[in-house]
N, C-alpha and C positions, 0 to 999 in steps of 0.2 A: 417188786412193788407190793407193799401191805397192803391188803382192800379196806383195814379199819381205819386208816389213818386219812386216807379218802379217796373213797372208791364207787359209791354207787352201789353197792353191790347189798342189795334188800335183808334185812332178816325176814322174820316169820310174819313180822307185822310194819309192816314200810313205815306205818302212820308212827313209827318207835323212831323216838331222834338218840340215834346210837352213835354221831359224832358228830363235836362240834360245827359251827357253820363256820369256812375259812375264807377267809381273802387276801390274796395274794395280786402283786402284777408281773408274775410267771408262773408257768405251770409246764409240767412235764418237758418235751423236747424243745418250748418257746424259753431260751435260758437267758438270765442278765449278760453274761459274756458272748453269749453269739448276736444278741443287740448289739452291745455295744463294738462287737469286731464290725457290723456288716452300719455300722456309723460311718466309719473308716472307709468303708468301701461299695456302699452303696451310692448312687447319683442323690443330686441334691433336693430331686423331687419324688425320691422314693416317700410310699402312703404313710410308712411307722415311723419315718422321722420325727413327728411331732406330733404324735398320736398314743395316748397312753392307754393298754387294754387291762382290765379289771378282771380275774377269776376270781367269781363268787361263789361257792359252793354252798348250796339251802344245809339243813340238818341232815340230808340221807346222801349229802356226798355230790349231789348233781349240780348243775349249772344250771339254775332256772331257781323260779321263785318255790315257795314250799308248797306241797301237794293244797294244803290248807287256804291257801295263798288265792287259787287258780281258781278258774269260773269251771268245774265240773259239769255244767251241763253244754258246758260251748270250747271244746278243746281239741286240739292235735296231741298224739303223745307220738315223741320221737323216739327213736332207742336206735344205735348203733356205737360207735366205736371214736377215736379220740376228733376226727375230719366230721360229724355230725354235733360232738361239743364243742366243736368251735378252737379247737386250740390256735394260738397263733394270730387269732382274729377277735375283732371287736364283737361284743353280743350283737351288735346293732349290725353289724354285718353279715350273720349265719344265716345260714337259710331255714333254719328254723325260724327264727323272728322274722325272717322278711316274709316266709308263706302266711305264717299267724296274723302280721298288721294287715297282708293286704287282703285278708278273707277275713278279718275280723271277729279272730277266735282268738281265745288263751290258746297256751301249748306246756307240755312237762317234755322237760328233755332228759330222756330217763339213759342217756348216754354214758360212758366210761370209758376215758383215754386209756388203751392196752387193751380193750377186752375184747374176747371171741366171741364165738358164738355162744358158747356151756353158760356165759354172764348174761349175755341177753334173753336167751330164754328162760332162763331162771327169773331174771329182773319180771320180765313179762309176763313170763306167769302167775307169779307172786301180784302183780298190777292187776291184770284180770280176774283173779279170786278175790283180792280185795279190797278194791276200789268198786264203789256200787255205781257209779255213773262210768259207762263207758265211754272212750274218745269217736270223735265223729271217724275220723281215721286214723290208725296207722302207719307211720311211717318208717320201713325198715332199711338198713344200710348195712349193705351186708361188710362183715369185715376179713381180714385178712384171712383166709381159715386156718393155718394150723395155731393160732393162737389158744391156746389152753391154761383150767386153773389147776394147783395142786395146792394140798393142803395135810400138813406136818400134825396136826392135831390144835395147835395152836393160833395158827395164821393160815392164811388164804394170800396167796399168790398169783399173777400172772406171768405166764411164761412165752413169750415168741422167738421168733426169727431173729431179735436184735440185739439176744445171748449169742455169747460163745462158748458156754460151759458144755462142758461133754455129754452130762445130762441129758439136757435140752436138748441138742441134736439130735442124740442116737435117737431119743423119746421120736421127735418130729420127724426122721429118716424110717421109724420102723411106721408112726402111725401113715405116711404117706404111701409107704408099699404094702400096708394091709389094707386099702383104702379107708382107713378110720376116720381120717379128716371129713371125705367125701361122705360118710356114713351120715356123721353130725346133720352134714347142712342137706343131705336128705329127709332128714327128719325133721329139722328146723322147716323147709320148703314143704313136706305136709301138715303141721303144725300150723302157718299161715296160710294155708290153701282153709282152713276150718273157720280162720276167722273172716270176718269181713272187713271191709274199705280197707284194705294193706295194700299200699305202694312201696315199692321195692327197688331203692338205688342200688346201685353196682359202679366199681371203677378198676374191674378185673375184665368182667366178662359184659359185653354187648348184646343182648336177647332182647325180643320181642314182649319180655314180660318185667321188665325192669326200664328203672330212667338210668342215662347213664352219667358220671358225675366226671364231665372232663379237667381235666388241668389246664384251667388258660393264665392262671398266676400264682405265684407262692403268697403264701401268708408270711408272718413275721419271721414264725425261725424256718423259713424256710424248705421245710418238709409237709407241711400242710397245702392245702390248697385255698387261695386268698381272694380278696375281696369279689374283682370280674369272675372266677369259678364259681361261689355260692350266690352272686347274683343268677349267674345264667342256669342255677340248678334250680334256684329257687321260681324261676319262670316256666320252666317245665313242670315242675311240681304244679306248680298254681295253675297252668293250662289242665293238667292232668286232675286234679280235685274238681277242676270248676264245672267239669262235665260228667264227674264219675258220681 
């Protein structure tokens, strides 16, 4: 995956529109042919049967409106991985939008389909230095961890689990038995222990210090998590803000 071609993924100066704005009605693993196989073979009152989803991407690659766009003194900024941009689902269905309408704040969804953790604390930090209005909260989603970026000189890549190149593996089988992965989201996990209002989704692991983001339905293509999932996360969140 090139992150220039749309990625999310900040330069030096976020407020810099370093690629076009794109709209598409597919994106990454939501494909026109696996709609149209699961036409074939879904029931006749499946939700996407007659439901068309829009990916819009502002100038810096995200799904949401542009930083400029947004009410800075009244906002949520999201940041996690492709199941927090909503892939597969309608904007009007994420639970980003559904926390936003019913607390009555803007939100930036500073998310990117593929990315680890190296993307989001990068994005985030890059957000924190500067952006002069901070968000009332945080909302962090942790992602898969051994996803990582590399980068040739020329381009920026993501790499996961969903290679099979020999590469990729060994990279992922060596940084797993050096505990590299574990290292990252070490550091990530004191990194938001410094900030404030950060809530922290998981759908790995179940702690006391995180919401957890169950699977109760697929989204469209199927590997995401769908409409009743980001409602009933998005109700926990909204419990959880309304008293923190």
């Amino acid at each position: 995956m090139n992150l220039y071609i749309n990625s999310g993924f900040l330069g030096l100066n976020p407020l810099h529109s370093i690629y076009p704005s794109i709209h598409n009605e597919y994106s990454g693993s939501d494909k026109l042919e696996l709609f149209e196989k699961n036409l074939k073979i879904k029931p006749d009152n499946w939700y996407y049967r007659n439901k068309s989803i829009d990916y819009i991407y502002n100038n810096l690659g995200h799904r949401c409106k542009r930083i400029d766009e947004i009410d800075l003194n009244n906002y949520i900024l999201f940041i996690g991985c492709s199941h927090t941009e909503g892939v597969g689902n309608r904007v009007i269905d994420t639970f980003p939008h559904i926390v936003s309408s019913e607390l009555k704040c803007d939100y930036y969804n500073l998310s990117v389909g593929g990315s680890g953790i190296d993307t989001m604390i990068h994005n985030l930090n890059i957000w924190l230095h500067k952006i002069k209005h901070q968000p009332k909260y945080i909302v962090w989603q942790w992602p898969e961890p051994t996803r990582y970026l590399s980068y040739d000189g020329k381009h920026i890549s993501i790499h996961g689990t969903w290679q099979n190149d020999t590469n990729t593996k060994n990279f992922i089988i060596a940084g797993d038995m050096s505990n590299y992965f574990y290292a990252r989201m070490k550091l990530a996990e004191i990194l938001l222990q410094q900030l404030q209002n950060v809530v922290e989704i998981d759908f790995f692991i179940k702690t006391n210090k995180n919401i957890f983001f169950d699977c109760l339905d697929s989204a469209r293509d199927d590997l995401h998590y769908g409409v009743e999932s980001n409602k009933n996360l998005a109700k926990l969140l909204i419990d959880k803000l309304k008293i923190s």
